[in-house]
C-alpha positions in Angstrom: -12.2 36.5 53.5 -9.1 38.3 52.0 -6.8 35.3 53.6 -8.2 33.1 52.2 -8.8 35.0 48.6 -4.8 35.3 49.3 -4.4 31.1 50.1 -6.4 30.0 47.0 -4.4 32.1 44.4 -1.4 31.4 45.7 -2.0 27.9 45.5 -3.2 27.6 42.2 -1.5 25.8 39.5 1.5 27.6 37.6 3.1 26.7 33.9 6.8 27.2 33.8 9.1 27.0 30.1 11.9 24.8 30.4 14.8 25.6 27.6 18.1 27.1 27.0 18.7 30.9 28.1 19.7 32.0 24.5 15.8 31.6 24.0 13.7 34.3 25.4 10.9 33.8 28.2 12.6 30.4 29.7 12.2 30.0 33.4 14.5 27.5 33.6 17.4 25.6 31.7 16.3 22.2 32.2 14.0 20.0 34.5 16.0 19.0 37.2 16.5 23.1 37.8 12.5 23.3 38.2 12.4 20.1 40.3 15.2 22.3 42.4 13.4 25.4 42.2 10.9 26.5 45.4 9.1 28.4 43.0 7.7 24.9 41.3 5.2 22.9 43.2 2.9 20.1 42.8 0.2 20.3 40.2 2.5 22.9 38.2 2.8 22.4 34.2 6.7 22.2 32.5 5.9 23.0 28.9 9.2 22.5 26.7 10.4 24.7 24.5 12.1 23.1 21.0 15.0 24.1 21.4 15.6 22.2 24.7 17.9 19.2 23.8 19.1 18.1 27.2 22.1 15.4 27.2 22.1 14.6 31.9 19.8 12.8 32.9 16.7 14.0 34.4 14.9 13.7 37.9 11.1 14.3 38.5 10.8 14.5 42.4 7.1 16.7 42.2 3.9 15.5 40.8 4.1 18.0 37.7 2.8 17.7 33.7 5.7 17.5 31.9 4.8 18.6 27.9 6.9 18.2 24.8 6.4 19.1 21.3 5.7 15.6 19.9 9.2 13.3 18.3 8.3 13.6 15.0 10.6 16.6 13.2 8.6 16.3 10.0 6.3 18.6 11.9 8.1 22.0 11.1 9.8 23.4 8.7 12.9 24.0 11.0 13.2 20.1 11.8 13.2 21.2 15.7 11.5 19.5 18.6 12.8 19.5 22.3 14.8 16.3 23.0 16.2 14.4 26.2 19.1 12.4 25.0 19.8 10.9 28.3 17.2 9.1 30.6 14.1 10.4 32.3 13.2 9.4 35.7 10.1 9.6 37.6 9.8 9.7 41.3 6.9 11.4 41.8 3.4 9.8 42.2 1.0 10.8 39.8 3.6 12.3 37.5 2.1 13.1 33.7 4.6 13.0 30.6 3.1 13.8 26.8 4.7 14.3 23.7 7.9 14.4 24.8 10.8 12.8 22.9 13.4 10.8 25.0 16.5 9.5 22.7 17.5 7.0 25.6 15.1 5.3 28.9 11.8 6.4 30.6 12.2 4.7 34.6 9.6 4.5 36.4 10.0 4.6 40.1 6.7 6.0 41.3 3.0 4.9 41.0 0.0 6.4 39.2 2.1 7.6 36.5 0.6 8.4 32.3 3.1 8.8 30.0 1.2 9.3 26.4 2.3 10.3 22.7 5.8 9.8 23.4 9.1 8.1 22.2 11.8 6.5 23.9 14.3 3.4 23.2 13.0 1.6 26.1 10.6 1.9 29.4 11.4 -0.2 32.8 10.2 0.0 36.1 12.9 0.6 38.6 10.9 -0.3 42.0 8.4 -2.2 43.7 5.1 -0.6 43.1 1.8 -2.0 43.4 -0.1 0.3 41.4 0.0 0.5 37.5 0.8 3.4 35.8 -0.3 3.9 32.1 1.6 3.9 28.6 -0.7 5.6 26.1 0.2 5.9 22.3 3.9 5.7 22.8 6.3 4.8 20.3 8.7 2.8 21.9 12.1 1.6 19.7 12.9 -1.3 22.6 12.1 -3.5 25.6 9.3 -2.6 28.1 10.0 -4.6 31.6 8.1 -4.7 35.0 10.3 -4.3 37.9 12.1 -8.1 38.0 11.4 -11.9 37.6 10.3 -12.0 41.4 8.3 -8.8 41.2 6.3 -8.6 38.6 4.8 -4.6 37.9 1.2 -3.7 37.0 0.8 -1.9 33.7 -2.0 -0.6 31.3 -0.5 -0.1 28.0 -2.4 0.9 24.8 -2.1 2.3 21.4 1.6 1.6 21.6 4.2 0.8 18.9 7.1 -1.5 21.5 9.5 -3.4 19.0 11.1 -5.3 21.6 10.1 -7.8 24.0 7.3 -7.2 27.1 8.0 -8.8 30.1 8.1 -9.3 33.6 4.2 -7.9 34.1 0.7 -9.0 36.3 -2.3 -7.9 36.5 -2.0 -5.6 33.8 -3.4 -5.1 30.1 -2.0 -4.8 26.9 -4.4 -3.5 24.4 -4.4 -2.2 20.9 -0.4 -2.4 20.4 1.8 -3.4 18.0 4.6 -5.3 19.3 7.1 -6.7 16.8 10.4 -8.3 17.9 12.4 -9.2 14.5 15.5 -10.0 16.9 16.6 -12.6 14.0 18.1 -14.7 16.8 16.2 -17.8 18.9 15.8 -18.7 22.5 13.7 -15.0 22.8 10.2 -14.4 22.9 8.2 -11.4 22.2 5.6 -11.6 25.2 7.4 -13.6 28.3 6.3 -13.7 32.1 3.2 -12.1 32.1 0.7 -13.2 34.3 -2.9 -12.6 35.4 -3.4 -10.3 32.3 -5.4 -8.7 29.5 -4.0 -9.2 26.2 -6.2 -8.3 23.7 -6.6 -6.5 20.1 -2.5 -6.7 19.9 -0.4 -7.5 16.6 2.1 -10.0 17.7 4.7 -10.8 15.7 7.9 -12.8 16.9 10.4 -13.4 14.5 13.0 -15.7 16.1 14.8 -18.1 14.1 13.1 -21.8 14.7 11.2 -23.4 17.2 13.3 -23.5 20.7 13.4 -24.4 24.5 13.2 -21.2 27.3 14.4 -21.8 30.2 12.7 -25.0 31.1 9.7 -24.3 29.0 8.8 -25.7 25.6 7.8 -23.0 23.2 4.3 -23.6 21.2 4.9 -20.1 19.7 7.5 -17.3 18.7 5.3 -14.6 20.0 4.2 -15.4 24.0 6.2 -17.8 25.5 4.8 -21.2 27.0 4.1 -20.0 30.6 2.2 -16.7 29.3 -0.6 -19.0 27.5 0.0 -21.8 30.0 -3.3 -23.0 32.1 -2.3 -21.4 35.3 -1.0 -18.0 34.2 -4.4 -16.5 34.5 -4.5 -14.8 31.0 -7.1 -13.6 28.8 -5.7 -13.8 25.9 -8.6 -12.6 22.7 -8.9 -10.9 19.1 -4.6 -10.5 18.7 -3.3 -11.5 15.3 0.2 -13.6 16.3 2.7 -14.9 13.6 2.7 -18.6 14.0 -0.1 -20.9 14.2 -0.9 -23.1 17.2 -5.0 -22.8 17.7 -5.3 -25.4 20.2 -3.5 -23.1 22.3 -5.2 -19.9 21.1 -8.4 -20.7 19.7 -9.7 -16.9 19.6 -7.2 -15.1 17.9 -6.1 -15.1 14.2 -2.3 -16.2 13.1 -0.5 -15.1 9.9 3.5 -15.8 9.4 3.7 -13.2 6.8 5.5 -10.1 7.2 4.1 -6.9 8.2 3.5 -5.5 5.3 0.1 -7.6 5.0 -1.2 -5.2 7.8 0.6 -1.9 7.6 1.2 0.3 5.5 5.0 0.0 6.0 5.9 3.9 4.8 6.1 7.1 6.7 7.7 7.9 10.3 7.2 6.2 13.5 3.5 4.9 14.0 2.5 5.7 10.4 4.5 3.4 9.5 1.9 0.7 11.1 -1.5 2.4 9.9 -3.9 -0.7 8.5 -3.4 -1.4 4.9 -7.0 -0.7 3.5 -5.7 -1.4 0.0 -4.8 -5.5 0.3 -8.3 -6.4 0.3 -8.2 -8.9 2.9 -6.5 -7.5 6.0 -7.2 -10.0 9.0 -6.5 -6.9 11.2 -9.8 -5.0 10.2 -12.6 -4.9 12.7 -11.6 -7.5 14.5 -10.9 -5.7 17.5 -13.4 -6.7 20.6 -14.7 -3.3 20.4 -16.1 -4.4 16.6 -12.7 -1.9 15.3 -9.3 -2.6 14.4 -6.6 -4.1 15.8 -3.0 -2.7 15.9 -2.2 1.2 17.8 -4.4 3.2 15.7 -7.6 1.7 17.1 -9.4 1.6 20.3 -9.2 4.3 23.0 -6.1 5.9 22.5 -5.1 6.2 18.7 -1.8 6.6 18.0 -1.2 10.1 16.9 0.8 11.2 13.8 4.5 12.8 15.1 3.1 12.1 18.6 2.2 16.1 19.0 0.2 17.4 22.0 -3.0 17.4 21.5 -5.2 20.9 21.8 -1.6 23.3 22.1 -1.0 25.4 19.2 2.4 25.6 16.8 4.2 27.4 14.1 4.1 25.3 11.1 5.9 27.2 9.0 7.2 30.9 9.0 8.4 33.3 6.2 9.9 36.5 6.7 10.4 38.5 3.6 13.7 39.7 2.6 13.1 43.0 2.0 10.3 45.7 2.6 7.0 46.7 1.0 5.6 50.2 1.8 7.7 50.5 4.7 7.4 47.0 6.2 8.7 43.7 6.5 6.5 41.1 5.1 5.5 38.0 7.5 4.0 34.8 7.0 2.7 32.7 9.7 1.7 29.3 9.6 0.0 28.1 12.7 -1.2 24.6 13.3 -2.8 22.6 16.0 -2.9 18.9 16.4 -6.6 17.8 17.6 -6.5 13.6 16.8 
């Protein structure tokens, strides 16, 4: 009885702080010294600290929770949240990543992976692997890519903010984003090679320059190329608002060539700046989700979170510390927030 008391605490699940050593209570400098580290095993927590601004590149090799402190600065008072500035990698199946904020790639080379509430320039799978892994209210400020042209990746995004191009994806869905590619340039689409998919209760909006050949397929549209809403590519492609008209093609979706600003509200940071506009009277994008809600990142499952904080964690808001006593002590004021949305 007492071995095995022993086995099960010892192999319960432990939370390490990753940050630098000037900060008390770290356990370690950055993750690839946890990933090194005997003491951190599978199923273990990595909450960062936000101070930790980490410019190598980073290595996940054990299935861990890796948690930030959201990407939105406008948070605190001290304009601080923990930052990678160089590219994340995950080898590890079943790897979790939330609110962190990555100034450079997320790579994904293992399956069963959820990366939610966080930012990066750009997302791309670097293997063959034939089970999706999930991008949940992410802002992302570039492209997101399966694995290659000759093997396409599985994917469940939602609730995401991507303003680049999608590509190179099967079997996959695509719900509840906004994808906007204003590239100014033509011969680029925003939604190219996708196959067998679900694209549903998306904003669309490709803004290249005219109508233009792709590779040896005529384009019908700036926003999915011709082989995405071809006959044979095994799409389901319902309730997305795209920015050019062609309804023979997609006859149950909605089209408007105007500019974002007829849906959003086009002021704020990061996915505030693509909250419905309530106030124009006749947004296309209200309730016309399938679900009988909106269209765009802040509907359906996975709403896209203001700042991208953690949800349920705890944080100082804002902290004042007198400058000089009162009866003997030092006067301290402590604001302490908590994201629940």
């Amino acid at each position: 009885m007492l071995v095995l008391l022993v086995a099960a605490v010892g192999s319960q699940a432990k939370s390490w702080k990753i940050g630098p050593s000037s900060v008390t209570g770290m356990d370690f400098a950055c993750i690839n010294a946890a990933m090194s580290s005997s003491l951190v095993t599978a199923g273990d927590t990595l909450y960062l600290d936000q101070y930790y601004n980490e410019s190598q590149e980073q290595t996940v090799t054990k299935r861990v929770v890796i948690i930030g402190t959201g990407y939105d600065t406008s948070f605190t008072d001290e304009q601080v949240v923990a930052r990678l500035t160089n590219s994340l990698n995950l080898k590890a199946a079943n790897t979790v990543v939330k609110s962190v904020r990555i100034d450079n790639y997320i790579k994904l080379w293992a399956v069963n992976c959820t990366i939610e509430r966080c930012y990066m320039t750009g997302f791309y799978v670097s293997s063959v692997l034939d089970t999706e892994s999930h991008l949940y209210s992410c802002y992302i400020a570039g492209n997101v890519s399966g694995y290659g042209s000759s093997n396409y990746s599985k994917l469940d995004i939602q609730n995401c903010v991507i303003l680049q191009q999608v590509y190179y994806l099967t079997s996959s869905v695509l719900n509840n984003n906004v994808i906007y590619y204003n590239s100014g340039r033509n011969k680029l689409f925003t939604v190219h090679q996708v196959d067998n998919s679900t694209i549903t209760n998306n904003y669309i909006f490709g803004a290249g320059s005219d109508y233009y050949s792709y590779s040896d397929h005529w384009s019908w549209e700036y926003d999915l190329s011709a082989e995405v809403v071809g006959s044979g590519s095994g799409n389901t492609i319902e309730h997305n608002i795209f920015s050019r008209s062609s309804a023979s093609y997609y006859p149950n979706n909605k089209f408007n060539g105007t500019t974002p600003t007829t849906f959003f509200i086009c002021n704020g940071q990061y996915s505030d700046y693509y909250k419905l506009n309530k106030e124009t009277g006749d947004n296309p994008a209200i309730g016309y989700a399938t679900d009988g809600g909106d269209i765009g990142c802040h509907g359906g499952m996975f709403g896209c979170p203001s700042g991208g904080r953690p949800q349920y964690i705890p944080y100082f808001s804002k902290v004042v510390v007198g400058s000089r006593t009162e009866n003997g002590k030092l006067p301290v004021s402590v604001t302490v927030k908590i994201q629940d949305e």
